[in-house]
N, CA, C and O of each residue as an XYZ file, in Angstrom:
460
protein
N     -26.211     -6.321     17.738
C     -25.221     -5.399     18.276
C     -23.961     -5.496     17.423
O     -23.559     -6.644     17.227
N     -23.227     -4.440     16.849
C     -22.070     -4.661     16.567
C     -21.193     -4.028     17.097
O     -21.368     -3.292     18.068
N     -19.860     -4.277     16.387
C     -18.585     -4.164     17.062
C     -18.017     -2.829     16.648
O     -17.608     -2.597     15.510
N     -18.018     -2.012     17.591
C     -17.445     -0.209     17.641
C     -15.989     -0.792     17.956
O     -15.610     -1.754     18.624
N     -15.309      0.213     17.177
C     -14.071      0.968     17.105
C     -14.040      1.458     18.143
O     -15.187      1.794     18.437
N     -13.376      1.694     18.878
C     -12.268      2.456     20.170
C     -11.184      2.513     20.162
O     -10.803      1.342     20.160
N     -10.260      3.226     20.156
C      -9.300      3.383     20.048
C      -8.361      3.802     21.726
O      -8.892      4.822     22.165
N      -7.645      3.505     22.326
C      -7.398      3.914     23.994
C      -6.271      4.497     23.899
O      -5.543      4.329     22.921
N      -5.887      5.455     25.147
C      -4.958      6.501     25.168
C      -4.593      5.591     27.131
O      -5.279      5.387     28.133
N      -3.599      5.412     26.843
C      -3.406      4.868     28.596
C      -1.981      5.559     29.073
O      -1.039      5.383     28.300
N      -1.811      6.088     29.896
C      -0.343      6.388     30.441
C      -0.351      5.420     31.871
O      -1.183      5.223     32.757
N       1.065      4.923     31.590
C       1.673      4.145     32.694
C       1.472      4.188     34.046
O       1.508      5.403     34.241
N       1.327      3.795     34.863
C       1.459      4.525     36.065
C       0.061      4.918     36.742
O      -0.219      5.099     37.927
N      -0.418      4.961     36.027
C      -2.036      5.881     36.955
C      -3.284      5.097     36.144
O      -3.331      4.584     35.026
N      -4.196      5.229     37.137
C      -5.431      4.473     36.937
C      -6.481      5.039     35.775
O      -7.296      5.951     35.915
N      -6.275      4.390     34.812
C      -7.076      4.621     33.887
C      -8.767      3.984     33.869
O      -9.111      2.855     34.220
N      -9.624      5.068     33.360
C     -10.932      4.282     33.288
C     -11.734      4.886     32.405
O     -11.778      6.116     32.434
N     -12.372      4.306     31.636
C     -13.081      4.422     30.372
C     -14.223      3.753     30.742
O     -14.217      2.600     31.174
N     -15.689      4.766     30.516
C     -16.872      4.449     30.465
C     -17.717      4.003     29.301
O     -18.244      5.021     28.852
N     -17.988      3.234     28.794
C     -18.793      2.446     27.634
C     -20.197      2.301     27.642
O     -20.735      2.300     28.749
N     -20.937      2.172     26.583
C     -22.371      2.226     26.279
C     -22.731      1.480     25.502
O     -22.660      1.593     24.279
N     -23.316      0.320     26.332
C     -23.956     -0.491     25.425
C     -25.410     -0.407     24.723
O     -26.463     -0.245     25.339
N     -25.304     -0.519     23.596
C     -26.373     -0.144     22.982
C     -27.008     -1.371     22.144
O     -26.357     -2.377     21.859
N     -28.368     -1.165     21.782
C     -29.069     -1.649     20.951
C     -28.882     -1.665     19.466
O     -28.300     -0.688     18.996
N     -29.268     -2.587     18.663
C     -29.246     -2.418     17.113
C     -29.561     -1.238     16.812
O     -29.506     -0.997     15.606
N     -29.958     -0.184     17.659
C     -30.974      0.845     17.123
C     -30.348      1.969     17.675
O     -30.565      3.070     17.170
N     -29.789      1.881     18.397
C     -28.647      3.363     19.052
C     -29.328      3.440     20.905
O     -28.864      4.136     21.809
N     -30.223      2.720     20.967
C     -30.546      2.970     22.502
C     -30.026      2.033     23.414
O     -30.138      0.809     23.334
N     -29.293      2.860     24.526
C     -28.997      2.275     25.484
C     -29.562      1.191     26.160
O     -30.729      1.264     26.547
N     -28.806      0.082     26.373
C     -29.390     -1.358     27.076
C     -29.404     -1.610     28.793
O     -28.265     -1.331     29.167
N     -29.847     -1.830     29.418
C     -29.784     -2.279     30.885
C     -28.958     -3.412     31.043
O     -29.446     -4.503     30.750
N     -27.771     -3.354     31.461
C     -26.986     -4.517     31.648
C     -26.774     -5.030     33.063
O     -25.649     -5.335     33.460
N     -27.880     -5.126     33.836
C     -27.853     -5.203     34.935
C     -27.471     -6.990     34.982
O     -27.751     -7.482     33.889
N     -26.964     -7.937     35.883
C     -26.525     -9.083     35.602
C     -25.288    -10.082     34.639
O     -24.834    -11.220     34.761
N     -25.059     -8.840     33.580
C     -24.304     -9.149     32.332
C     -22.944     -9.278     33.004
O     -22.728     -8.652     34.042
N     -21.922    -10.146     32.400
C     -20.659     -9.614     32.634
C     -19.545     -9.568     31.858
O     -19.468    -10.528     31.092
N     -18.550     -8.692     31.782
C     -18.001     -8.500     30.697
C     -16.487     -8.884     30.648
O     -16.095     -9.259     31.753
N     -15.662     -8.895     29.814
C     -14.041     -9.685     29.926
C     -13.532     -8.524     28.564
O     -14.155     -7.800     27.787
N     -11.897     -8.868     28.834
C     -11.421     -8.491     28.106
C      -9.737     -7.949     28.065
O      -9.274     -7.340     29.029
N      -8.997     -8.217     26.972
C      -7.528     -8.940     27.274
C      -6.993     -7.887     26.279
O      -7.800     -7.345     25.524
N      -5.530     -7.524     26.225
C      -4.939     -7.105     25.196
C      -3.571     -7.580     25.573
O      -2.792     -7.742     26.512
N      -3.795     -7.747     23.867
C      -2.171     -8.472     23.249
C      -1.593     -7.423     22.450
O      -1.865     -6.244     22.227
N      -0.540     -8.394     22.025
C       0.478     -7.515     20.923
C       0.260     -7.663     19.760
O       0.408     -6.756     18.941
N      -0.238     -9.152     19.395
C      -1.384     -9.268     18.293
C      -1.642    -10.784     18.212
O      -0.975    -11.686     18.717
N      -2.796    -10.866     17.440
C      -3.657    -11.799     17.908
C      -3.302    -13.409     18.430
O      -4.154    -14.169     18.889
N      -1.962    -13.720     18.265
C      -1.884    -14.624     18.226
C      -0.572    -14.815     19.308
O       0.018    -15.890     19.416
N      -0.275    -13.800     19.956
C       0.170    -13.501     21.499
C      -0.405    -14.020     22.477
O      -1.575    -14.403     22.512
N       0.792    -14.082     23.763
C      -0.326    -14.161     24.808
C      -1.147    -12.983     25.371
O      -1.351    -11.997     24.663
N      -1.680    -13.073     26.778
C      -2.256    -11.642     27.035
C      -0.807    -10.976     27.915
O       0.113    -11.386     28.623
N      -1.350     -9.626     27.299
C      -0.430     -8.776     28.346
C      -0.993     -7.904     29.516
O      -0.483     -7.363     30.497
N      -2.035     -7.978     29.097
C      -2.942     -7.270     30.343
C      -4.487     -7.438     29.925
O      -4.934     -7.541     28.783
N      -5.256     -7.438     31.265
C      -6.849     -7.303     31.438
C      -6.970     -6.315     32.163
O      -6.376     -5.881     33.150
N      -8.250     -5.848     31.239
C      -9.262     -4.786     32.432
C      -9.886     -5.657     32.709
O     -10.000     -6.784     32.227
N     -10.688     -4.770     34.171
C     -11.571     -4.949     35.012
C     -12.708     -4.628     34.967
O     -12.430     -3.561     34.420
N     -14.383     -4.561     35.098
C     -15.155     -3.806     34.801
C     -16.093     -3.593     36.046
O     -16.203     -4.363     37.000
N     -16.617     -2.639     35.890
C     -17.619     -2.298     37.155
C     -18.603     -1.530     36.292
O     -18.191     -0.705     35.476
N     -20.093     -1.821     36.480
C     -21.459     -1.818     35.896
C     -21.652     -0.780     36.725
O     -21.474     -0.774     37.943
N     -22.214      0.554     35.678
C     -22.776      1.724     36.574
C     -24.138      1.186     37.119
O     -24.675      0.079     37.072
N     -24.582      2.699     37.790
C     -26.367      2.387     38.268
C     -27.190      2.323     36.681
O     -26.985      3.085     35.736
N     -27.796      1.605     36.717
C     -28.347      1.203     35.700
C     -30.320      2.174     35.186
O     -31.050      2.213     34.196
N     -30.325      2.722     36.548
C     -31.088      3.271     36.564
C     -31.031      4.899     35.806
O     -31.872      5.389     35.053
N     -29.990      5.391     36.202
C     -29.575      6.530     36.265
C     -28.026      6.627     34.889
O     -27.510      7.692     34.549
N     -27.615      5.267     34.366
C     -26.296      5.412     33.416
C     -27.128      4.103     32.997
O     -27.130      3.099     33.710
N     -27.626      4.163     32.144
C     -28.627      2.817     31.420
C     -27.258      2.475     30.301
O     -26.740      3.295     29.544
N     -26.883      1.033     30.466
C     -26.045      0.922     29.710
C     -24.717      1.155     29.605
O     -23.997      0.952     28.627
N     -24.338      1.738     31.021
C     -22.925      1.899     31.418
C     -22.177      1.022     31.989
O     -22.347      0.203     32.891
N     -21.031      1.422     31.096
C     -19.675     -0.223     32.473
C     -18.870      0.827     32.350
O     -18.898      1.664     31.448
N     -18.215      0.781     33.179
C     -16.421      1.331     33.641
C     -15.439      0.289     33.432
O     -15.463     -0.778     34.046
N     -14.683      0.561     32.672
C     -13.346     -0.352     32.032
C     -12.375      0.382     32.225
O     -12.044      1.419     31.650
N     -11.647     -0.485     33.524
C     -10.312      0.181     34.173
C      -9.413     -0.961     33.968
O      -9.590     -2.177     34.037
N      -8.287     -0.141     33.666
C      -6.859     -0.592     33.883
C      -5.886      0.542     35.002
O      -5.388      1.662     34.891
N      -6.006     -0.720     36.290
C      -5.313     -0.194     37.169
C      -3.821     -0.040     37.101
O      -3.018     -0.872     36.679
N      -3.441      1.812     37.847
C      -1.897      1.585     37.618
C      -0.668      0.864     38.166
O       0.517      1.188     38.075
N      -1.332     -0.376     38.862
C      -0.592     -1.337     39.309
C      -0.274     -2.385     38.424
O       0.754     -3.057     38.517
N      -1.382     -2.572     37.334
C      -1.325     -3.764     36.438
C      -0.586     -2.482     35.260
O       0.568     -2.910     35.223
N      -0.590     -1.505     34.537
C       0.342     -1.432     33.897
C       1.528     -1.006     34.223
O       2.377     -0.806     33.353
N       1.750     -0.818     35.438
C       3.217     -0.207     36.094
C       4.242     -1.770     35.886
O       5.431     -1.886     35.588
N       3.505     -2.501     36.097
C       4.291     -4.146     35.901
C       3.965     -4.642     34.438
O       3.425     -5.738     34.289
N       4.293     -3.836     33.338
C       4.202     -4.000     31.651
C       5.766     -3.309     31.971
O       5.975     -2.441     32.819
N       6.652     -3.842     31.191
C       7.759     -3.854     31.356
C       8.216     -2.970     29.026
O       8.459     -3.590     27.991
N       8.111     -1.608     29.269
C       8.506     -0.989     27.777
C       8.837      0.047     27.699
O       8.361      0.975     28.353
N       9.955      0.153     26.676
C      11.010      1.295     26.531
C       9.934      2.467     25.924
O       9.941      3.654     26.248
N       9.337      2.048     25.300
C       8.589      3.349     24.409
C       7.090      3.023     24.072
O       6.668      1.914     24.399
N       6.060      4.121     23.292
C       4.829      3.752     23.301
C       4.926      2.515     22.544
O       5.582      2.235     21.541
N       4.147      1.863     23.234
C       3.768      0.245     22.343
C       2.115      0.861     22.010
O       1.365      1.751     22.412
N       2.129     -0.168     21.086
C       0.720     -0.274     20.722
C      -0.112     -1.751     20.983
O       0.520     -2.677     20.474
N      -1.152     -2.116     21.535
C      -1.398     -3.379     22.225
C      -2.595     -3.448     21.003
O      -2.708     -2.502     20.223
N      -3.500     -4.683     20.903
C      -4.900     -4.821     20.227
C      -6.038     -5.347     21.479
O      -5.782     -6.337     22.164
N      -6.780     -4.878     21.586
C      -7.893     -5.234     22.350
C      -9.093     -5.758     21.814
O      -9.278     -5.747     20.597
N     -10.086     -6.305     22.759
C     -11.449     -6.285     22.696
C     -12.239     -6.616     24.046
O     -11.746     -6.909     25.135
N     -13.766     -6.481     23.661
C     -14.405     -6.283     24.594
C     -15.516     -7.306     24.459
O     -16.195     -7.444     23.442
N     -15.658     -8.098     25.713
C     -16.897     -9.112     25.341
C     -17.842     -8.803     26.356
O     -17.537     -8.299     27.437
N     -19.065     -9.129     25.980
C     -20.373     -8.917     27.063
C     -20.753    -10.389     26.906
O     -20.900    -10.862     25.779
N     -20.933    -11.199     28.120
C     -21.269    -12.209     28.606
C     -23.121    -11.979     29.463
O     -23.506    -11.305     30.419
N     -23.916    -13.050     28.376
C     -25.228    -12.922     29.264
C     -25.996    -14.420     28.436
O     -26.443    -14.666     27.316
N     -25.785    -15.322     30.007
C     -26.458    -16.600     29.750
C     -25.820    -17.072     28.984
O     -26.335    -17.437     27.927
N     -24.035    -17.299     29.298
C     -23.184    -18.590     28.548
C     -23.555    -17.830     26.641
O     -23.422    -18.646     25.729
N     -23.877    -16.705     26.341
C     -23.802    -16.409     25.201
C     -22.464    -15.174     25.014
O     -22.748    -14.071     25.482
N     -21.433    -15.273     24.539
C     -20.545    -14.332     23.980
C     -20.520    -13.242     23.135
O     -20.425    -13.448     21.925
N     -20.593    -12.064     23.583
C     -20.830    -11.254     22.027
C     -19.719     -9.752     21.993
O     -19.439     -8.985     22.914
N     -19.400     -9.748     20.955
C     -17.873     -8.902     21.338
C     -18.662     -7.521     20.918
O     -19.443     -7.421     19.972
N     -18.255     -6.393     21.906
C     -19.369     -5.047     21.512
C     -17.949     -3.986     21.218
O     -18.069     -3.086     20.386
N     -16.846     -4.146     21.842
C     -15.709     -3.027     21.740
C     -14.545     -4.042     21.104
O     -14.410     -5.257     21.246
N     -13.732     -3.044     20.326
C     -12.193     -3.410     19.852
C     -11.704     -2.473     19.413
O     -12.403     -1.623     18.862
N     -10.359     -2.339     19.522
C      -9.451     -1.587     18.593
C      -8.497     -1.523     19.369
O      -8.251     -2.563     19.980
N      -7.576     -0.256     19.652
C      -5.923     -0.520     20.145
C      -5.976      0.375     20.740
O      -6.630      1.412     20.619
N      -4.802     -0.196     21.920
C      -4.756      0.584     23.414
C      -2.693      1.026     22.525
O      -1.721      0.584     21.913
N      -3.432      2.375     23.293
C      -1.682      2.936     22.842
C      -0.964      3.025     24.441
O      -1.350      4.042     25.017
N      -0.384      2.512     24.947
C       0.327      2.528     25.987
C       2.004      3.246     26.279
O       3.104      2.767     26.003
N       1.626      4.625     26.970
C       2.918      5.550     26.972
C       4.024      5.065     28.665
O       3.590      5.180     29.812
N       4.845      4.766     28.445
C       5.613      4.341     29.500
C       5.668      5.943     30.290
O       5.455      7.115     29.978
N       6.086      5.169     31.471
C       6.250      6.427     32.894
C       7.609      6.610     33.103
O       8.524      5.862     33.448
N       7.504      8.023     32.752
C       8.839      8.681     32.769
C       9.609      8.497     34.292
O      10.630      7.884     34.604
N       8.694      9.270     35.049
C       9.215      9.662     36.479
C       8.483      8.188     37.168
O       7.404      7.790     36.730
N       9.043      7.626     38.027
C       8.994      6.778     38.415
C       9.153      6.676     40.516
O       9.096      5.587     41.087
């Protein structure tokens, strides 16, 4: 499996969620039924974290290979920034104490005007 590019669009304030596909060496969707996944963004790598998503595993039957990766607008309403920041992310899939990073790239984060 390797590591896809993503790039994220998040506005402040409201619940963001991004659906992902895990796939095979080969382009076909995997059953991730049991798996579980993590994942942090900083300011860069050697930051602390400034925020985590959450994930929730579609039906596996019917979205073979789907997770939902939300960032709720409670956890970025309490990110404290004057203007778009740009954060670095990634994405790990956890199965049987083995680590394997399937998503990365940068969350652009637009502050909330109206409040």
């Amino acid at each position: 499996m390797s590591d896809n590019i993503l790039d994220l669009e998040v506005h402040q304030g409201q619940d963001e969620r991004f659906v992902l596909t895990v796939k095979d060496d080969e382009g076909v969707p995997t059953d991730i039924t049991g798996r579980t996944f993590r994942s942090s963004a900083k300011t860069n790598y050697n930051s602390k974290v400034v925020f985590s998503f959450t994930f929730n595993i579609l039906d596996q039957i019917t979205k073979t290979g789907q997770v939902e990766m939300i960032l709720s607008s409670a956890v970025s309403t309490a990110i404290k920034i004057p203007y778009r920041t740009t954060y670095i992310y990634d994405v790990e899939m956890v199965v049987a104490g083995v680590v394997t990073r399937i998503f990365q790239g940068k969350v652009y984060l637009d502050p909330e005007v109206t409040t």
